[in-house]
C-alpha positions as CSV (number, residue, x, y, z in Angstrom):
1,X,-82.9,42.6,37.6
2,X,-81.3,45.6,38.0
3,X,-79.0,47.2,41.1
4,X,-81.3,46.5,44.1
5,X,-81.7,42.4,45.2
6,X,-82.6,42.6,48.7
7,X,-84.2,45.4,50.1
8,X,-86.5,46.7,53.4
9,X,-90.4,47.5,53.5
10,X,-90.6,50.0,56.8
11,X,-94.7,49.7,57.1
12,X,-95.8,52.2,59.2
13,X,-98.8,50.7,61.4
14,X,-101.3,53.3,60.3
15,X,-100.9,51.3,57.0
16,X,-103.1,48.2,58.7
17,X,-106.2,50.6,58.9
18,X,-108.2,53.1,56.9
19,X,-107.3,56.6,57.7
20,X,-108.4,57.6,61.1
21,X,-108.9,54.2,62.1
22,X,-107.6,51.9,65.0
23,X,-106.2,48.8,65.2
24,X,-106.4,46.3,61.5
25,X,-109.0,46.5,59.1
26,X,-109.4,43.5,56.7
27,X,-108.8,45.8,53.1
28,X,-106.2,47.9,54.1
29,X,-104.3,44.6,55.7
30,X,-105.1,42.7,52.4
31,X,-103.9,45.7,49.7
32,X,-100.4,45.8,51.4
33,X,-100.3,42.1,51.5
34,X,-100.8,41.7,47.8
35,X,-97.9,44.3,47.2
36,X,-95.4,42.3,49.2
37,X,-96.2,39.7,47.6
38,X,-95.7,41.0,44.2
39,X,-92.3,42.6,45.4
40,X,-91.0,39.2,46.5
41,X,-92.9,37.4,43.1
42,X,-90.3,39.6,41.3
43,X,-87.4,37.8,42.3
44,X,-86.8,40.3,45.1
45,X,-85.6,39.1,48.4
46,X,-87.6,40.9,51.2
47,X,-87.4,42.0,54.6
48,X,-90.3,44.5,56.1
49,X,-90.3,46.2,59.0
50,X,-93.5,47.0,60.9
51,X,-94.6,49.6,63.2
52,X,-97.6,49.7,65.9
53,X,-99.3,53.1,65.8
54,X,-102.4,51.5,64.5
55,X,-102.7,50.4,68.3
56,X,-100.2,52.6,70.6
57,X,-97.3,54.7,70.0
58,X,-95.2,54.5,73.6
59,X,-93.9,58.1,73.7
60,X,-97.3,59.9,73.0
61,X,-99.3,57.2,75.6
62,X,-96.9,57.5,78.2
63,X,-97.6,61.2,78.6
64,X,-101.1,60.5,78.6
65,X,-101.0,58.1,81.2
66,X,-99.3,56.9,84.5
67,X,-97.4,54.7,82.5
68,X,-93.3,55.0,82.2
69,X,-91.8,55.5,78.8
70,X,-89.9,52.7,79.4
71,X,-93.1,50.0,79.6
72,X,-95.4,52.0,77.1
73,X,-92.6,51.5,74.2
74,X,-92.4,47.7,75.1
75,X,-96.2,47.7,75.0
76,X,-95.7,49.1,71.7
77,X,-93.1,46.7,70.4
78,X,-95.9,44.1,71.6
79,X,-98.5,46.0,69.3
80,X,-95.8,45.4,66.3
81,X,-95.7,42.0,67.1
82,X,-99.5,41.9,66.1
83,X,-99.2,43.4,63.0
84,X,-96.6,41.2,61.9
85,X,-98.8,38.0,62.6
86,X,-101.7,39.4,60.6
87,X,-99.6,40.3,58.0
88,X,-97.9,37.0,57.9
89,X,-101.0,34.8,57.8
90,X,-102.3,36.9,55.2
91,X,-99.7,36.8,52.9
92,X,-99.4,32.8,53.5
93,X,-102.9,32.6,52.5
94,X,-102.3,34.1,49.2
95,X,-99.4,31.8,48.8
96,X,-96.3,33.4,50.1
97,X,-94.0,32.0,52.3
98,X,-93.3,34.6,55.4
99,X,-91.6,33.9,58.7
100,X,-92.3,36.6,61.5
101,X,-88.7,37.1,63.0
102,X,-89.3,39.1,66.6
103,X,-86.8,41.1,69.1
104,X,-88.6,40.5,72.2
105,X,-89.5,36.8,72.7
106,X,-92.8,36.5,71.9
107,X,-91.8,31.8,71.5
108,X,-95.7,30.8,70.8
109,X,-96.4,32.5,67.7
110,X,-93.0,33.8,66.6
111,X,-89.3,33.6,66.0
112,X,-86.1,35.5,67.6
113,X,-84.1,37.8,65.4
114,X,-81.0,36.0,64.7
115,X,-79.1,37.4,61.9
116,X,-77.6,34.9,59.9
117,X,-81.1,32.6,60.4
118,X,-83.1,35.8,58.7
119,X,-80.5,35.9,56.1
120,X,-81.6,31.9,55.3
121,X,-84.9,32.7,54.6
122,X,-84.5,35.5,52.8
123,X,-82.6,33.2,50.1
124,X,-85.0,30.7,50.5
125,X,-87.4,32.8,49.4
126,X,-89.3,33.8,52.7
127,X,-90.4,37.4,53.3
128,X,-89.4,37.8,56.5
129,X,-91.1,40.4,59.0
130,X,-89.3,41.9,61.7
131,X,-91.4,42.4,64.7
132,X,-90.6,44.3,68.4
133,X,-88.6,46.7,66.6
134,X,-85.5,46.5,68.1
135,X,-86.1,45.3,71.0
136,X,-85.1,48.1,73.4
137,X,-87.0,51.2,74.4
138,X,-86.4,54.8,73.6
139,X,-85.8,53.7,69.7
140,X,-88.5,53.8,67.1
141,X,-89.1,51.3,64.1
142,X,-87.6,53.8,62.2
143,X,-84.1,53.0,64.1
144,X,-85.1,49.4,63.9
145,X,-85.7,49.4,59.9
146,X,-82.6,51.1,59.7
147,X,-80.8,48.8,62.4
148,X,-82.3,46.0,60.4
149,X,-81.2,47.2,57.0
150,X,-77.5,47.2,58.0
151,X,-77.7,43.8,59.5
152,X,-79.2,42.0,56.7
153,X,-77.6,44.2,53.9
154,X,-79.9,45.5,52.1
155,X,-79.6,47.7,49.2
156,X,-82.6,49.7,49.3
157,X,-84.8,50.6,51.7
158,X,-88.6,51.9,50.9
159,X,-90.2,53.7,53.5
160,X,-93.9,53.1,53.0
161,X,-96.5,55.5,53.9
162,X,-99.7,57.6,52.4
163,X,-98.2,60.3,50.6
164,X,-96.5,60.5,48.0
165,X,-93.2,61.4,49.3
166,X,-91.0,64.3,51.1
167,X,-92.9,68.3,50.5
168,X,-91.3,71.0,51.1
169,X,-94.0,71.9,53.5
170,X,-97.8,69.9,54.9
171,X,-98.9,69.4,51.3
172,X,-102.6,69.2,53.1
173,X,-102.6,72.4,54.1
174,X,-100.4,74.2,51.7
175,X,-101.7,73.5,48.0
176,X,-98.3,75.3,46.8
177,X,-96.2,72.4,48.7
178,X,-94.3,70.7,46.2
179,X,-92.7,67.1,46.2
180,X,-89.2,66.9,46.5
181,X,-87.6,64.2,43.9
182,X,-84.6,63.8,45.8
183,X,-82.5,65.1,48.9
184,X,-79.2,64.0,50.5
185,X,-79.1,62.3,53.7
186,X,-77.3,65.2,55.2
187,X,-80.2,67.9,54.1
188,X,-82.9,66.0,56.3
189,X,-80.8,66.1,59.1
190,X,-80.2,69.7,58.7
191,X,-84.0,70.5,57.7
192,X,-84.8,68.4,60.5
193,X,-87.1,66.5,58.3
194,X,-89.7,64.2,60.3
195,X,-89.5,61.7,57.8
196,X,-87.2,59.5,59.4
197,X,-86.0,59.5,63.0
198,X,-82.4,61.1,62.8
199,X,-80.5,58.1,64.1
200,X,-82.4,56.3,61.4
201,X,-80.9,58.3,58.9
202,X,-77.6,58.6,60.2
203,X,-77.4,54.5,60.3
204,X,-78.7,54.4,56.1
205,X,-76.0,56.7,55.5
206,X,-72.9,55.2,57.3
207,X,-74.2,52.0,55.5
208,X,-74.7,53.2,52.2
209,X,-78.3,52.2,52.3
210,X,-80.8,54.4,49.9
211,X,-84.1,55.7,51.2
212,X,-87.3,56.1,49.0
213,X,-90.2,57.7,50.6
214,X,-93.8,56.7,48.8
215,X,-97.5,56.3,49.0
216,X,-97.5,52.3,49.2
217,X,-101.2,52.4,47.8
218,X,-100.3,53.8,44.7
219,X,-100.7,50.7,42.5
220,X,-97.3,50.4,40.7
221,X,-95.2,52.6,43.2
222,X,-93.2,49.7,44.4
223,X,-92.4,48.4,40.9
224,X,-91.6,50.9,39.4
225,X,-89.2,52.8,42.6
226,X,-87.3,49.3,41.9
227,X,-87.3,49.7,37.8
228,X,-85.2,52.4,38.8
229,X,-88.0,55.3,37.4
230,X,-88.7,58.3,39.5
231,X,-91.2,57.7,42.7
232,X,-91.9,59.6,45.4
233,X,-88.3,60.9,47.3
234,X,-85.0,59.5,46.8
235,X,-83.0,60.6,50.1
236,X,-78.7,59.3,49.7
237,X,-75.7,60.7,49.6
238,X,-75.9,62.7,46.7
């Protein structure tokens, strides 16, 4: 095992559906599954953060609608909460122990975030999934995986998505964009990078918490970002 022991998934909830697509589709849902599992098979312990886009994202829909901010982001954290449970029976079917750990109280099909009882299952083995981001609008799962991250101590956190890291510019429309290998926390705030929400980054940095950015269905991403070999964008201090 080498320098990371526990670390942070941040799913993004565009992961739970083919490109395009709305709401969970059975492959997409299964393929990220198998890679958690495989993470926490390792001998990692492993905490993973989802988000809800799939379904809703609260700023965008409340300017679209008649809805407040306020009651569109706890829709979202709702949509989250979804996520998490599909995620969590699917890895239990392929026989991984998961317990869905939420920050709004959701009692029927979920637990409350409570610190020291998400630190328990993580030595017992459990993936645990944190749902309802953190439990507060105006703050994306971003700030929650980051939030999160401190709480729990990880020393890594992956921030999962479907490319293959930070460009220098939209590597879909500019074939000359090139990936950047790694950056200091203090360059994406400046560049106002939208790879991670600002606070986000600002939290990983005042707790010492590493950020690689990669395409989570590249087989072998995951294993080898932890191997310590050169994936996607590594984003600390120096």
């Amino acid at each position: 095992m080498n320098q990371y022991n526990r670390i942070l998934l941040k799913l993004s909830g565009e992961s739970f559906c083919k490109p395009g697509g709305f709401g969970i589709e059975a492959e997409p849902l299964e393929s990220i599954a198998e890679r958690v599992a495989r993470i926490a098979q390792l001998g990692y312990q492993v905490a993973v953060v989802v988000g809800g886009g799939n379904f809703l994202r609260g700023a965008t829909f409340s300017q679209k609608s008649h809805i407040s901010r306020t009651t569109a982001d706890y829709m979202g954290m709702l949509a989250t909460v979804i996520n998490a449970c599909a995620l969590q029976e699917t890895l239990e079917k392929i026989g991984q122990p998961t317990r869905v750990c939420s920050a709004i109280e959701v009692a029927a099909i979920c637990e409350p975030f409570i610190r020291r009882r998400a630190i328990r299952h993580l030595e017992n083995d459990r993936v645990i999934i944190l749902a309802g981001g953190t439990g507060n609008p105006f703050f994306s799962t971003d700030t929650c995986a980051a939030l999160r991250g401190s709480e729990l101590g990880v020393d890594l956190m992956i921030k999962a998505t479907k490319v293959d890291g930070v460009y220098t510019d939209d590597p879909k429309k500019n074939l000359d964009a090139r990936l950047i290998e790694s950056m200091t926390y203090q360059q994406v705030l400046e560049q106002n990078l939208k790879v991670m929400d600002p606070a986000a980054i600002s939290l990983c940095r005042e707790n010492k918490i590493p950020i690689i950015v990669l395409n989570i269905f590249n087989e072998g991403n995951i294993a080898d970002a932890l191997n310590g070999r050169k994936v996607g964008t590594m984003i600390s201090e120096s």
